[in-house]
Backbone as CSV, one residue per row, in Angstrom:
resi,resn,N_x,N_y,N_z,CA_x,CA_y,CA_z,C_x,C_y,C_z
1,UNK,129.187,80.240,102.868,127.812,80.315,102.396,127.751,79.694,101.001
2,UNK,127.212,78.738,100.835,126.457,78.310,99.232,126.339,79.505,98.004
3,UNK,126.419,79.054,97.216,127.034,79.926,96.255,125.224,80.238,96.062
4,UNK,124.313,79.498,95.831,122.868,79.462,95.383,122.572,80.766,96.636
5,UNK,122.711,80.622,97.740,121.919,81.386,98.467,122.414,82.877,98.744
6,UNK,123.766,82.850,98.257,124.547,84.067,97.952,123.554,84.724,96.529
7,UNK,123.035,84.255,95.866,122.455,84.765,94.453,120.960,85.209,94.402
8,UNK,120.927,84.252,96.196,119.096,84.796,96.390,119.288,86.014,97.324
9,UNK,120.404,85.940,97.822,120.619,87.270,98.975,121.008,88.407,98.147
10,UNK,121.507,88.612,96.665,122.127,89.094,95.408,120.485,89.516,95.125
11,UNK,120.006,88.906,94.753,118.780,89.362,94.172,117.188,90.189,95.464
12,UNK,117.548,89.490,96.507,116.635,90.030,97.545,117.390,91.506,97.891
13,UNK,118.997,92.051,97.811,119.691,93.623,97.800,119.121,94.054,96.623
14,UNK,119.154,93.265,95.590,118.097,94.124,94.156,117.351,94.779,94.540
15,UNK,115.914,93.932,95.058,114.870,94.455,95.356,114.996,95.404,96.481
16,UNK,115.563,95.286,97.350,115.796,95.991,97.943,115.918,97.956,97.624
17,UNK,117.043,97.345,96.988,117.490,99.093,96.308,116.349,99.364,95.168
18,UNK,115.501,98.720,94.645,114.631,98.921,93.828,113.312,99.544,94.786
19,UNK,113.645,98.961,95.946,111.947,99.356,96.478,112.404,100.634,97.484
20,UNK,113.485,100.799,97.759,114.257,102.263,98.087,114.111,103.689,96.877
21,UNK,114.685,102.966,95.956,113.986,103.861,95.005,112.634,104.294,94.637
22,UNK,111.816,103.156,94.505,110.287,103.600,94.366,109.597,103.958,95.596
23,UNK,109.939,104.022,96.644,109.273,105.003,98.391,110.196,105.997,97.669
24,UNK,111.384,106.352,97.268,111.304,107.784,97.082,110.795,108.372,96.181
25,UNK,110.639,107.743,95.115,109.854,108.480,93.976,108.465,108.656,94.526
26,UNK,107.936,107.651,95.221,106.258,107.787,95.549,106.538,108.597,97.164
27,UNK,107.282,108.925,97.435,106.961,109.881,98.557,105.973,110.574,98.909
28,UNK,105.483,111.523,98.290,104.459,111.925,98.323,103.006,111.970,98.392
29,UNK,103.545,110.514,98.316,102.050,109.633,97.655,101.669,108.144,98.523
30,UNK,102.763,108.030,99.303,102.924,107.019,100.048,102.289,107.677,101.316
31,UNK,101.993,106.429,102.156,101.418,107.094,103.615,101.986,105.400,104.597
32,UNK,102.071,104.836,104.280,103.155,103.468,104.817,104.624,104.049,105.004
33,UNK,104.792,103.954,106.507,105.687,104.279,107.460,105.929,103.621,108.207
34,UNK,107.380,103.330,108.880,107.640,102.403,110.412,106.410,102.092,110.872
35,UNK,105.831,101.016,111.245,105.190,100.713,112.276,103.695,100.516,111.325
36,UNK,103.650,100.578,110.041,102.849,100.324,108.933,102.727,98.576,108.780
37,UNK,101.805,98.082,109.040,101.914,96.581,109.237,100.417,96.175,108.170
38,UNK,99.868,96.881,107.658,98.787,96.403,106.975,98.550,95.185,105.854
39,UNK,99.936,95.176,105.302,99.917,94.008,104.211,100.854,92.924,105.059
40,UNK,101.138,93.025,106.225,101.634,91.696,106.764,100.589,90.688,107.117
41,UNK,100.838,89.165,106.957,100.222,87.926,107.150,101.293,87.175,106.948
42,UNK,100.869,85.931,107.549,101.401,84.732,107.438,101.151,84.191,106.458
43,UNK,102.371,84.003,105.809,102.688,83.767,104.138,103.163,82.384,103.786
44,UNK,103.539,81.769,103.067,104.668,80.994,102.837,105.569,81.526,101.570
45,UNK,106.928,80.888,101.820,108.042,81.438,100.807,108.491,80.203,100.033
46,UNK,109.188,80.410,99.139,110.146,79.296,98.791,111.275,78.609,99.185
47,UNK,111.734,77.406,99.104,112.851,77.110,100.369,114.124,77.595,99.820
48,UNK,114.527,78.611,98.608,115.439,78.590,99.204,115.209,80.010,100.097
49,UNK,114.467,80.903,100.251,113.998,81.942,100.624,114.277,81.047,103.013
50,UNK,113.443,80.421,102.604,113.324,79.994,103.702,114.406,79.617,104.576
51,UNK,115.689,78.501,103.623,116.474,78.393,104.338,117.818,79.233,104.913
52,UNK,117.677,80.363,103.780,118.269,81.682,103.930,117.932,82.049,105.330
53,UNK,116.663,82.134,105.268,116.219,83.224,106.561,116.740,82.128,107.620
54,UNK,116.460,80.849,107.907,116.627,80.168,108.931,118.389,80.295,109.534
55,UNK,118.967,80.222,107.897,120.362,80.500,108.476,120.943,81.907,108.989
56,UNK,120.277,82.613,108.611,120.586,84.034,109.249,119.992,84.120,110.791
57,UNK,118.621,83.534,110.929,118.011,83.603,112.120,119.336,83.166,113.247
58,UNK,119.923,82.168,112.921,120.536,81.206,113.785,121.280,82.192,114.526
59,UNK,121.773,83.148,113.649,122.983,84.178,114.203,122.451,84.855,115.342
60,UNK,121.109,85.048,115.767,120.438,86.216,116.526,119.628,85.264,117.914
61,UNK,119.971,85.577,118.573,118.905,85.172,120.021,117.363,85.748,119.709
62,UNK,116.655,84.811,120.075,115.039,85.075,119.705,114.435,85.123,121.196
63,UNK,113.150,85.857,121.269,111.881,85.315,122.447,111.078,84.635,121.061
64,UNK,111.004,83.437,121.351,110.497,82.745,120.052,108.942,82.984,120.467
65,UNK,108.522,83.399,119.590,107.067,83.704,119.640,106.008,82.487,119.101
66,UNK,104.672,82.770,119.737,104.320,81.222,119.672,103.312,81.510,118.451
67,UNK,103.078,80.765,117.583,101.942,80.676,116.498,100.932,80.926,116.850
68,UNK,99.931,82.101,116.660,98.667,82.703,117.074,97.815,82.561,115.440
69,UNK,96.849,81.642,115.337,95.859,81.534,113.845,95.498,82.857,113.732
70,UNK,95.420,83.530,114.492,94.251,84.995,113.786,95.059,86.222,113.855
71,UNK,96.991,85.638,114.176,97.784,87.495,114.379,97.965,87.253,112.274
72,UNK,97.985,88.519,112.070,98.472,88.562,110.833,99.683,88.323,110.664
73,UNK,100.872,88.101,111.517,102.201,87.600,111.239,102.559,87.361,112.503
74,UNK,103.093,85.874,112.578,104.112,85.543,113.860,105.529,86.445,113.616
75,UNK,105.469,87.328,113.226,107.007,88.086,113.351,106.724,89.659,113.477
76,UNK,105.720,89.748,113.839,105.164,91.313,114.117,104.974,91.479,115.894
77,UNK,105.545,92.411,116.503,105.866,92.620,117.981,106.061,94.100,117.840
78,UNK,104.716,94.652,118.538,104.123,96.198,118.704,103.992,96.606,117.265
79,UNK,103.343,95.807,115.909,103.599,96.536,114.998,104.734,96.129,113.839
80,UNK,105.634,96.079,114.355,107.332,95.873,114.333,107.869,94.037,113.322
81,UNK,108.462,94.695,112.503,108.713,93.117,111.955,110.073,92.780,112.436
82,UNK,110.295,91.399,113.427,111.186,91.014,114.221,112.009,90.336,113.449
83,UNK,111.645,89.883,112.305,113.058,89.485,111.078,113.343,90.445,110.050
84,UNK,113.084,91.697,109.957,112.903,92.955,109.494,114.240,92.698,108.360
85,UNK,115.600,92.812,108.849,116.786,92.336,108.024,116.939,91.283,107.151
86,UNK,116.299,89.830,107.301,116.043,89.179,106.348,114.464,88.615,105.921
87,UNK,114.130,89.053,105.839,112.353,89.097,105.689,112.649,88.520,104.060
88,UNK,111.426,88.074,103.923,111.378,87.438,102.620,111.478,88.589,101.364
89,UNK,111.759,88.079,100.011,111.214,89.147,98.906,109.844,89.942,98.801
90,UNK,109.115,89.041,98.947,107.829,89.115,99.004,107.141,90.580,100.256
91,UNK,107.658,90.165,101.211,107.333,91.612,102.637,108.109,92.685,101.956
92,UNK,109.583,92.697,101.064,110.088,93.687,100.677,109.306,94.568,100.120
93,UNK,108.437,94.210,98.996,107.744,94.893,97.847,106.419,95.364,98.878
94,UNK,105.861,95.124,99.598,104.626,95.468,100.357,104.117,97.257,99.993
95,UNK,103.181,97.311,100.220,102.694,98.832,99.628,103.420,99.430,98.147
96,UNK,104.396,98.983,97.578,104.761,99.694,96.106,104.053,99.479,95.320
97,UNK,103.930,100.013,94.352,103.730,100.076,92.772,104.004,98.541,91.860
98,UNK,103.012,97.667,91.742,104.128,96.589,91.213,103.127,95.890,89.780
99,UNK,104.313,95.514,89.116,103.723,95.296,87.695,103.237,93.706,87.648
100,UNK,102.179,93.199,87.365,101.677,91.660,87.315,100.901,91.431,85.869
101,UNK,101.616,90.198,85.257,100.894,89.899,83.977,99.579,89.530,84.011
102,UNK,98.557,90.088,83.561,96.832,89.722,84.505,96.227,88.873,82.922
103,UNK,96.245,87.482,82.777,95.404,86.825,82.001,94.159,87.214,81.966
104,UNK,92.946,87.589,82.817,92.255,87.281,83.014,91.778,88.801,82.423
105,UNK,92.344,89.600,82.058,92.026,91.234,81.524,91.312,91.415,80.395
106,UNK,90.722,91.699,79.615,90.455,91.717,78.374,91.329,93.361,77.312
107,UNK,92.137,92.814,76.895,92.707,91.936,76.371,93.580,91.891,77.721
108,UNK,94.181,90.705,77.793,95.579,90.476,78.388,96.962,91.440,78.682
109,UNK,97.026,91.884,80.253,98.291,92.628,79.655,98.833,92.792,81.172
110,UNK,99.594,93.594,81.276,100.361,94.063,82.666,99.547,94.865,83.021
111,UNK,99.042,95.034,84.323,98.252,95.788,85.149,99.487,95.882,86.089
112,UNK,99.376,97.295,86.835,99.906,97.737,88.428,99.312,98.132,89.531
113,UNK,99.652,96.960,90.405,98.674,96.469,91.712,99.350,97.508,92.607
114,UNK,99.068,98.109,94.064,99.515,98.873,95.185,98.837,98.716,96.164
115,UNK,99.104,98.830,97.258,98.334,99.203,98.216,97.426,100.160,98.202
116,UNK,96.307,99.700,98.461,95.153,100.992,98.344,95.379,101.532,99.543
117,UNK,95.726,101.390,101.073,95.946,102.273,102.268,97.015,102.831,101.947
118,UNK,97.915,102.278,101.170,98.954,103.160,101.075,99.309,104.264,100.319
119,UNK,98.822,104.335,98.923,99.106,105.163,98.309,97.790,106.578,98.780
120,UNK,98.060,107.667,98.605,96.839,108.405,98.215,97.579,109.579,96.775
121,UNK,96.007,109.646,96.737,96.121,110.525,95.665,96.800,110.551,94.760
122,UNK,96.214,108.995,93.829,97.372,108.162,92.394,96.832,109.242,91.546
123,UNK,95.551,109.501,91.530,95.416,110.644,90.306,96.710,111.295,89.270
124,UNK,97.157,111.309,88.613,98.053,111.933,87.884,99.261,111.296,87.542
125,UNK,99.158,110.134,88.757,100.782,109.560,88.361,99.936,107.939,87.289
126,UNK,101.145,108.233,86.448,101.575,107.888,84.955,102.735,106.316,85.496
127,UNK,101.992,105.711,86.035,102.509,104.180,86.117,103.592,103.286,85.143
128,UNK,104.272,103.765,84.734,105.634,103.432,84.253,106.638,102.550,84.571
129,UNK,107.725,101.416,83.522,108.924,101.042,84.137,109.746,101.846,84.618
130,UNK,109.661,102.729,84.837,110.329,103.914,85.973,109.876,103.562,87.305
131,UNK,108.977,103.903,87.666,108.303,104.327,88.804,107.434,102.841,89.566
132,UNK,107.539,101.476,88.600,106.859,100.562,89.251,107.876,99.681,89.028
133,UNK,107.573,98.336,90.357,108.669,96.547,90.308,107.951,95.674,89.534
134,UNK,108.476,95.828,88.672,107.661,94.498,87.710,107.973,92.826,88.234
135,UNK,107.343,93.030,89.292,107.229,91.001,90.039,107.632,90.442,89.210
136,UNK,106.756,90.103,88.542,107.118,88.841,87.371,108.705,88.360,87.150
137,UNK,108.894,90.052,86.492,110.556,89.293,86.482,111.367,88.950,88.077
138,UNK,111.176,89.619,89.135,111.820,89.025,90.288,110.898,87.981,90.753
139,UNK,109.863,87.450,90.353,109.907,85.889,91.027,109.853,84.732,89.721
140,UNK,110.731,85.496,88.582,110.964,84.029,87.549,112.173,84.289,87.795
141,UNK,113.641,85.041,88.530,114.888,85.147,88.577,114.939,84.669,89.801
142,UNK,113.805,84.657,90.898,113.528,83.640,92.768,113.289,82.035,92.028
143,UNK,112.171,81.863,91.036,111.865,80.554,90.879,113.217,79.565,89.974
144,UNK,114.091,80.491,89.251,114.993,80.023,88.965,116.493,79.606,89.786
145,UNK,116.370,80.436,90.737,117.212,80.369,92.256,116.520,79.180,92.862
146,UNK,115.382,79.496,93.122,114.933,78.297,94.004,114.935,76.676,93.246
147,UNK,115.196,76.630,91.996,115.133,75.085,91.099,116.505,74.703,91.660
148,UNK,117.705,75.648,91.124,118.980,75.042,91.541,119.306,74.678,92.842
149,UNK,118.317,75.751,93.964,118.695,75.231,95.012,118.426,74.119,95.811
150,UNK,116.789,73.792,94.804,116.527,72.575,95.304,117.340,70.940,94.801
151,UNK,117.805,71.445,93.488,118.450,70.361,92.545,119.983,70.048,93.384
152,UNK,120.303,71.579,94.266,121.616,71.021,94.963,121.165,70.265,96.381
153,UNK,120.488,70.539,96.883,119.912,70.125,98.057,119.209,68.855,98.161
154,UNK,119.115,68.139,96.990,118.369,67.073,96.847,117.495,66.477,97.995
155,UNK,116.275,67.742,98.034,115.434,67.427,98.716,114.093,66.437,98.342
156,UNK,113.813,65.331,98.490,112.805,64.276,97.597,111.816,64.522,97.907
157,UNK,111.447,65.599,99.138,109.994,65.941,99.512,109.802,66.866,98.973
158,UNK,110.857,67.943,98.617,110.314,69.341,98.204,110.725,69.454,96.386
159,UNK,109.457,69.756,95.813,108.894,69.963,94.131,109.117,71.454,94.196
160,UNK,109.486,71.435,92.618,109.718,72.610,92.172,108.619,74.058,92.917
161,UNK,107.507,73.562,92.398,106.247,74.478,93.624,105.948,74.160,95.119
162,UNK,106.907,73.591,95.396,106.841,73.824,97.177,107.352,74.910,97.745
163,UNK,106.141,75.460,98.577,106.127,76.646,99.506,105.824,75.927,101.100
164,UNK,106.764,77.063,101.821,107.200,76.613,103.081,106.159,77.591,104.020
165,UNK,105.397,77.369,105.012,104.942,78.901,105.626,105.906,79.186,106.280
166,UNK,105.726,80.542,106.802,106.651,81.574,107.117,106.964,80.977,108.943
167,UNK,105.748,79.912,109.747,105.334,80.263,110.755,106.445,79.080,111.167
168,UNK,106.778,77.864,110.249,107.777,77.049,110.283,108.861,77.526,110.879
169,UNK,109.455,78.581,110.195,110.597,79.401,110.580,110.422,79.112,112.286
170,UNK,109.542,79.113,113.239,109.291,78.725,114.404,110.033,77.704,115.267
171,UNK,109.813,76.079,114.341,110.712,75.077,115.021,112.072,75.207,114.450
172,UNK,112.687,76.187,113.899,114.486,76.460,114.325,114.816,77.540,115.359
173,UNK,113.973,77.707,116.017,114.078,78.749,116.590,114.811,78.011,118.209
């Protein structure tokens, strides 16, 4: 395995154990469970995000599912996310607590976005670097993964801001 995509799979177990931790702290408060599909859609990722997943896909026999415009995700079956094990960063964080730098605020500052179906009853909780994923820093430590990986890959079509959709993942299938 590439040393680059070893560092995005390094950082996607981060989040991981980060968003393990915050469902348990928000337990109580969470209502997103197995079979909770509300913030899934058809997304696009970054390539190296993408070619990660494609190379992991390879390992697994698929019923390749066909591109539907109006399902909220070609990888959802009864509910169910069918790349569940390597799913992007992005599906990781879904329903948590997460910190975003908001320009547009008066004044300017970090706001924390959540799922509104998901959480109930925020009343009382005290939104903290404890208890929330501050994005920002995991997609400037993804966008810095994804430069080298494109600089090793010397891809001439794909720019630093090229995003792949998710539904692509399709023709390796």
């Amino acid at each position: 395995m590439k040393e680059i995509i070893r560092q995005y799979r390094q950082l996607r177990d981060e989040v991981d154990q980060l968003a393990s931790k915050l469902s348990e702290v928000h337990s109580d408060h969470m209502a997103c469970r197995k079979g909770c599909c509300g913030c899934c859609m058809n997304l696009s990722v970054w390539p190296v995000e993408f070619y990660s997943i494609v190379e992991e896909m390879k390992r697994f026999e698929w019923d390749k599912p066909t591109f539907n415009e109006k399902a909220a995700c070609d990888f959802l079956k009864d509910g169910l996310c069918s790349i569940y094990p390597f799913r992007p960063i992005i599906c990781r964080t879904h329903g948590l607590p997460l910190v975003y730098w908001h320009e547009e605020t008066e004044p300017p500052g970090y706001g924390v976005m959540f799922c509104e179906k998901n959480f109930k009853g925020t009343d009382g909780i005290d939104f903290g670097s404890d208890n929330t994923l501050n994005m920002d820093e995991v997609n400037e430590k993804l966008a810095r993964i994804n430069l080298v990986f494109l600089d090793e890959q010397k891809y001439p079509s794909l720019e630093s801001d090229t995003r792949i959709e998710m539904r692509k993942l399709l023709d390796y299938l």
